[in-house]
C-alpha positions in Angstrom: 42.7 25.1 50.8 40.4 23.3 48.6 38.4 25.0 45.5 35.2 23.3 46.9 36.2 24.8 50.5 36.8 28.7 49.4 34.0 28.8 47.1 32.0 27.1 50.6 33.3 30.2 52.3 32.3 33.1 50.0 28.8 31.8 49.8 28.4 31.4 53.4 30.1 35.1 53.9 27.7 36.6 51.4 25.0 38.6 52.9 23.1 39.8 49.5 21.1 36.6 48.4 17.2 37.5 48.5 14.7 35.2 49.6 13.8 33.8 46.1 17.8 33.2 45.0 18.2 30.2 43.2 19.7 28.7 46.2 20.2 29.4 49.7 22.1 29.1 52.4 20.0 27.1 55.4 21.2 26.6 58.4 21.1 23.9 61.0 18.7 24.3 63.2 20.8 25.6 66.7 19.9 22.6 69.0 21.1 20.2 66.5 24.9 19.3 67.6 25.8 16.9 65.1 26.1 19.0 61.8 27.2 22.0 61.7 28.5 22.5 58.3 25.8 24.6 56.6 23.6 22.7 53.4 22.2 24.3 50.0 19.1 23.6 48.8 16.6 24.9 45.9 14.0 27.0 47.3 11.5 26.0 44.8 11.6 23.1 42.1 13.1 24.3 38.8 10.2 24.6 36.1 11.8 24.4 32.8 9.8 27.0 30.5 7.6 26.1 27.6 9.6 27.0 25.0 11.9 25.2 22.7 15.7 26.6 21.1 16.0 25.2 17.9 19.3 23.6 16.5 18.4 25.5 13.2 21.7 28.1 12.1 21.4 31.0 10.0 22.8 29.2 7.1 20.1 30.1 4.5 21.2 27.1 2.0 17.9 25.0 1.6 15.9 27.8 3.9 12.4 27.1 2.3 9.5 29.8 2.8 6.3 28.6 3.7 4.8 29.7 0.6 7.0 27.7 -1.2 5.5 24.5 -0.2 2.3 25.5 -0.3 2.2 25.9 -4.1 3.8 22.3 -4.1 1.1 20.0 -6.4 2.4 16.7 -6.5 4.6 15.5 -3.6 5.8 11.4 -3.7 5.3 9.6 -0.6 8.8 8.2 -1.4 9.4 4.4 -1.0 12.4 3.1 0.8 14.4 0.1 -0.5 16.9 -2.2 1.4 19.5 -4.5 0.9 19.5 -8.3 1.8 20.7 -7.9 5.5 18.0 -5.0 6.0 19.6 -2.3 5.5 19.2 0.8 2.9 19.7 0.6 -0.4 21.2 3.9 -1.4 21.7 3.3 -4.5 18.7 2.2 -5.6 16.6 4.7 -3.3 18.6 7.3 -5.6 17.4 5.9 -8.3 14.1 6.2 -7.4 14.3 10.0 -6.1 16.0 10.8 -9.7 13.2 9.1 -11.6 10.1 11.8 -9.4 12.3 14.3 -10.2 12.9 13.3 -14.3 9.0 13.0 -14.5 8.3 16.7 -12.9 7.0 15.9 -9.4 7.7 18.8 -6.6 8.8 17.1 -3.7 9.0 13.6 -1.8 8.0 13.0 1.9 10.9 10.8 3.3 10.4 8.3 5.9 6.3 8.9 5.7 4.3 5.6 6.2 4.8 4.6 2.3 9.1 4.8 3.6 7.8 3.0 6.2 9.6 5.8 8.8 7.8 3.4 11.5 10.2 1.0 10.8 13.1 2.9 11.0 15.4 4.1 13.9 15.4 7.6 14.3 19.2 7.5 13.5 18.3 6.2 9.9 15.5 9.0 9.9 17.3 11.6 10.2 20.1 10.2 7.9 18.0 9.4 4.8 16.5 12.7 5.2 20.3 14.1 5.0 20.7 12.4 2.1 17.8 13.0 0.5 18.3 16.8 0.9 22.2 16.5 0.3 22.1 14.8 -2.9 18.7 16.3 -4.5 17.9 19.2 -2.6 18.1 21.5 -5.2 16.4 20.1 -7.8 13.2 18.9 -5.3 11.5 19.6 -1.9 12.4 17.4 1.0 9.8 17.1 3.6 11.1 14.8 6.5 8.1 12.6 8.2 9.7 13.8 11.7 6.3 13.2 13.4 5.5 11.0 16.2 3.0 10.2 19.2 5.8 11.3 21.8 6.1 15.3 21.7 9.3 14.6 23.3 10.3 12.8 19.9 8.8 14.9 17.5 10.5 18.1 18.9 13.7 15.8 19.0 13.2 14.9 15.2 11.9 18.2 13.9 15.4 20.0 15.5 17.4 17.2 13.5 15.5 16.9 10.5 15.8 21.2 10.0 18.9 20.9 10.8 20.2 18.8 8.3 18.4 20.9 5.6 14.6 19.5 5.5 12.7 22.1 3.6 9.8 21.2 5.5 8.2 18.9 8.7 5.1 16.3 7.7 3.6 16.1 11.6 0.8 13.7 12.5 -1.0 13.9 15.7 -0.5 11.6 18.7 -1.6 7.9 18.1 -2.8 5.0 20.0 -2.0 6.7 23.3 -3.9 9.8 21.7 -5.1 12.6 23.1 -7.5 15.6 24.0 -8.2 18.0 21.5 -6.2 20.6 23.4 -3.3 18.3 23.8 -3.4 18.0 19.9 -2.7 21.9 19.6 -0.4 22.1 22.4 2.0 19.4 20.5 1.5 21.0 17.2 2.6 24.3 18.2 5.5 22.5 20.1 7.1 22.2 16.6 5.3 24.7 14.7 8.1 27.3 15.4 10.9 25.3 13.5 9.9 25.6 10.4 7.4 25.1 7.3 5.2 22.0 8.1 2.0 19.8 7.1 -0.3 18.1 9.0 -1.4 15.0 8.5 -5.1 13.4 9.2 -4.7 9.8 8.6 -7.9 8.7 11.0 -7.4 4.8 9.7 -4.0 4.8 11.2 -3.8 6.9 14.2 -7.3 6.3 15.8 -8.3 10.1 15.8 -9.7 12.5 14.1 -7.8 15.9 13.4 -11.0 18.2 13.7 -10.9 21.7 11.8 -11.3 23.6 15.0 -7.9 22.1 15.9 -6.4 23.4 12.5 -7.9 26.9 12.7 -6.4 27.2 16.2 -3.0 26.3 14.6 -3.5 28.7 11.4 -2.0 31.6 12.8 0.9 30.5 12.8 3.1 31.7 9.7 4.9 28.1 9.5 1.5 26.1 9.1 1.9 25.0 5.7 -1.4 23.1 5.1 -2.9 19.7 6.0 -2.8 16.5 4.4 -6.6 15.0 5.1 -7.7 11.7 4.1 -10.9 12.2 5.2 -12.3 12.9 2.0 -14.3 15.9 -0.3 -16.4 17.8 2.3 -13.2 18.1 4.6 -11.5 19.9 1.8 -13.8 22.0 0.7 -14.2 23.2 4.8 -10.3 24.0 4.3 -10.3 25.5 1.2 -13.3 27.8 1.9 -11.4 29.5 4.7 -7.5 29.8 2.5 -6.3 27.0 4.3 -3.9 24.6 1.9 -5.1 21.3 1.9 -3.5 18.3 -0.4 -5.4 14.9 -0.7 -4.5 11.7 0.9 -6.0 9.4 -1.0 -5.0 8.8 -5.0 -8.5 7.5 -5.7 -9.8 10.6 -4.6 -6.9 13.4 -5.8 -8.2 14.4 -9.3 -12.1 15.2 -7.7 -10.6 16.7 -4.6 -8.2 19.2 -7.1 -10.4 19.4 -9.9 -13.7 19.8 -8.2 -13.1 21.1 -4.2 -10.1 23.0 -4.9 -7.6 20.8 -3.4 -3.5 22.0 -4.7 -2.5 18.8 -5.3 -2.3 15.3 -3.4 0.2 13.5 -1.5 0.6 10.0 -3.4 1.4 6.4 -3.6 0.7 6.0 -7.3 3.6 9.0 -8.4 6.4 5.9 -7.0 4.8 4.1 -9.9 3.6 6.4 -12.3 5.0 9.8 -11.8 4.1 11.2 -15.0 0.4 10.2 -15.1 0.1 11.7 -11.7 1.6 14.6 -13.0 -0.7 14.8 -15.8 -3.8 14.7 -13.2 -2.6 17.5 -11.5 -1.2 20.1 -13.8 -3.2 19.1 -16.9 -6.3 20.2 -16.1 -9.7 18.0 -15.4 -9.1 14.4 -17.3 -12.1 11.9 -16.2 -10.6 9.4 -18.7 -7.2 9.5 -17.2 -8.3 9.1 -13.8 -10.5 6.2 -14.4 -7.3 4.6 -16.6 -5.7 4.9 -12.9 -8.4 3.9 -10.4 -7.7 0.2 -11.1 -3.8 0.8 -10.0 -5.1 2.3 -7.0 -7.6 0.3 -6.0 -4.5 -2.6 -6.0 -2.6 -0.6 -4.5 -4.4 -0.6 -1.2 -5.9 -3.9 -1.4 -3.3 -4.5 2.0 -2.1 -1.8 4.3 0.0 0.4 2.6 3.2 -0.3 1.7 2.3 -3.7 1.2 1.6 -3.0 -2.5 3.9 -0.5 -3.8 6.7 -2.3 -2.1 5.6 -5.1 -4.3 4.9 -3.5 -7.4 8.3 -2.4 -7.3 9.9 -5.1 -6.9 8.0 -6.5 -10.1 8.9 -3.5 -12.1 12.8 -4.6 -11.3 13.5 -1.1 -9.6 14.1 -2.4 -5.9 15.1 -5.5 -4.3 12.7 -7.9 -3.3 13.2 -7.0 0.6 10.7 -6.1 3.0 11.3 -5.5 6.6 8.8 -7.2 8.9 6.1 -6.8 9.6 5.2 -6.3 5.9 5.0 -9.1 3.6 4.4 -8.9 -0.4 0.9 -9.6 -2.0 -0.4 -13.1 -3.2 0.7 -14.5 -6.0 -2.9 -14.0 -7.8 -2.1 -10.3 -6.6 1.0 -10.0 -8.3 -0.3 -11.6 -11.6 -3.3 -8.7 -11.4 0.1 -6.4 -11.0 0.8 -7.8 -14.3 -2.0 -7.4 -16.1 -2.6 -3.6 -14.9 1.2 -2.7 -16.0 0.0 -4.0 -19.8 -3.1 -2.3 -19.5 -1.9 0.9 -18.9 1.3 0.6 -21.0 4.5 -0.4 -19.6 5.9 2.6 -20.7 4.1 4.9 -18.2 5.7 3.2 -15.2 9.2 3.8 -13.7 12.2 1.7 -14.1 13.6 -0.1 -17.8 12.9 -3.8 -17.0 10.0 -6.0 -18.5 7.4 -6.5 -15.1 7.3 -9.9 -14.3 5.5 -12.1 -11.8 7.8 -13.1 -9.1 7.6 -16.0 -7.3 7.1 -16.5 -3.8 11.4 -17.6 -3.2 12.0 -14.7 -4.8 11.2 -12.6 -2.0 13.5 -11.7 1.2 11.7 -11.2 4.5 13.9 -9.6 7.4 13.4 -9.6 10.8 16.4 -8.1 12.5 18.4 -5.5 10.8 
């Protein structure tokens, strides 16, 4: 007798299933002659609860309290380099991560838009935030950019990013599809539970606003972090007003929004370049001199899209390879001559790497496609 056949026969012997079991025994209807073995069907369609089981252990290792990231000042938008066929370049990217932590910044975002994580496949996302937290994770904090416009992915991404020993999440709210305001909260709080995370307002990029109301609905929750809003002074001040952590997005606007509106710190593109400066703005106290020394950096900066410019300042300062995935291209030549200029201005010596800048020329530069 078969396995399939005896376990058939105790389900049709068994009297004790109530009418809401998870499956039931229905029987043919008695005029109908042609089947008379007995089928199973679900009573009702299986609804798969809203919660989520994280793929976080108990193993307290890199375990990071909330608090601790919120007294973080300045965090580096961390830029990712490659290698002529596309890939990373590890050893270089190291490089780079030693050189935030040698000039005293607190953490780096991984894979954020300045990694360009949008170009990445979640395979490498997850990995370089691995590495990142394997090879530095005790000397800085690793915040993994494991948002996305799919909740689907960013629950995926969160689960895998905490699990390979992110101290914290950077989550943005759905874009181009976007959203309603309540479909903002409900995907927030879909990864809220994992662990210590940031919120990101970047209205230039996603096509939305992330409105306080939204943020005040999510502040009960003991893993909110704080927000990173780009949408200037007032904003930050309605954060800080009511204890909620705020950093600035913009480096034009960091020293003001710290100094003056009580921002802790700012999440920047200028600390890849100038980590020590940036430090300087943010733990040295108000320095109006210092800030205008940088605001012709930053304005170059952003001249394109972001990374566009610090990909290519970087090159020039000889720390990465002249690579850029596609879509992103480097800056003009004039640009790149400006690069020049600012570097002298502000004194080589306040910029990362060992290498004289240099103008590069256009040959110089390795634009890939496919990787």
């Amino acid at each position: 007798m078969s396995v399939a056949y005896q376990q058939m026969s105790a389900f049709k012997s068994s009297n004790s299933w109530p009418n809401d079991a998870a499956f039931r025994l229905v029987r043919p209807n008695s005029s109908t002659t042609c089947n008379r073995r007995a089928r199973w069907m679900s009573p009702k369609a299986a609804v798969i609860p809203n919660f989520h089981l994280p793929m976080r252990s108990f193993e307290v290792k890199n375990r990071t309290s909330t608090d601790d990231i919120k007294s973080l000042r300045l965090i580096t938008a961390i830029k990712t380099p490659y290698l002529p066929d596309g890939r990373f370049d590890l050893e270089a990217y190291d490089a780079l991560v030693n050189m935030q932590i040698e000039d005293g910044v607190d953490g780096v975002i991984v894979g954020g838009t300045t990694g360009e994580g949008q170009l990445m496949s979640w395979d490498e996302h997850i990995m370089l935030i691995g590495h990142t937290i394997n090879c530095f994770g005790t000397s800085i904090k690793v915040i993994g950019n494991t948002g996305s416009n799919s909740t689907r992915e960013a629950i995926h991404a969160t689960e895998q990013g905490f699990a390979v020993g992110m101290h914290a999440a950077l989550h943005i709210n759905p874009y181009y599809g976007k959203t309603s305001l309540e479909g903002m909260v409900s995907h927030f709080k879909c990864v809220l539970p994992m662990g210590p995370t940031i919120i990101y307002n970047v209205p230039s990029r996603t096509g939305q606003d992330i409105p306080p109301s939204v943020i005040q609905s999510l502040a009960e929750s003991t893993n909110l972090a704080g927000v990173k809003e780009c949408m200037g002074h007032d904003r930050i001040n309605t954060y800080t007003k009511t204890g909620i952590t705020v950093w600035s997005g913009n480096d034009d606007e960091c020293h003001d929004s710290k100094w003056d509106h009580g921002a802790t710190g700012v999440i920047s593109v200028a600390s890849n370049l100038v980590p020590g400066l940036m430090r300087e703005l943010m733990f040295g106290g108000k320095n109006p001199s210092l800030n205008a020394k940088l605001l012709p950096l930053i304005k170059w900066l952003f001249c394109e899209p972001n990374p566009i410019g610090v990909n290519t300042a970087l090159a020039q300062l000889g720390v990465v390879r002249p690579i850029f995935r596609l879509p992103y291209v480097p800056l003009s030549l004039a640009k790149r001559v400006e690069f020049v200029n600012i570097v002298r201005e502000i004194g080589r010596e306040n910029f990362i790497g060992e290498k004289d800048v240099e103008v590069l020329d256009d040959d110089a530069f390795i634009l890939v496609g496919r990787y």
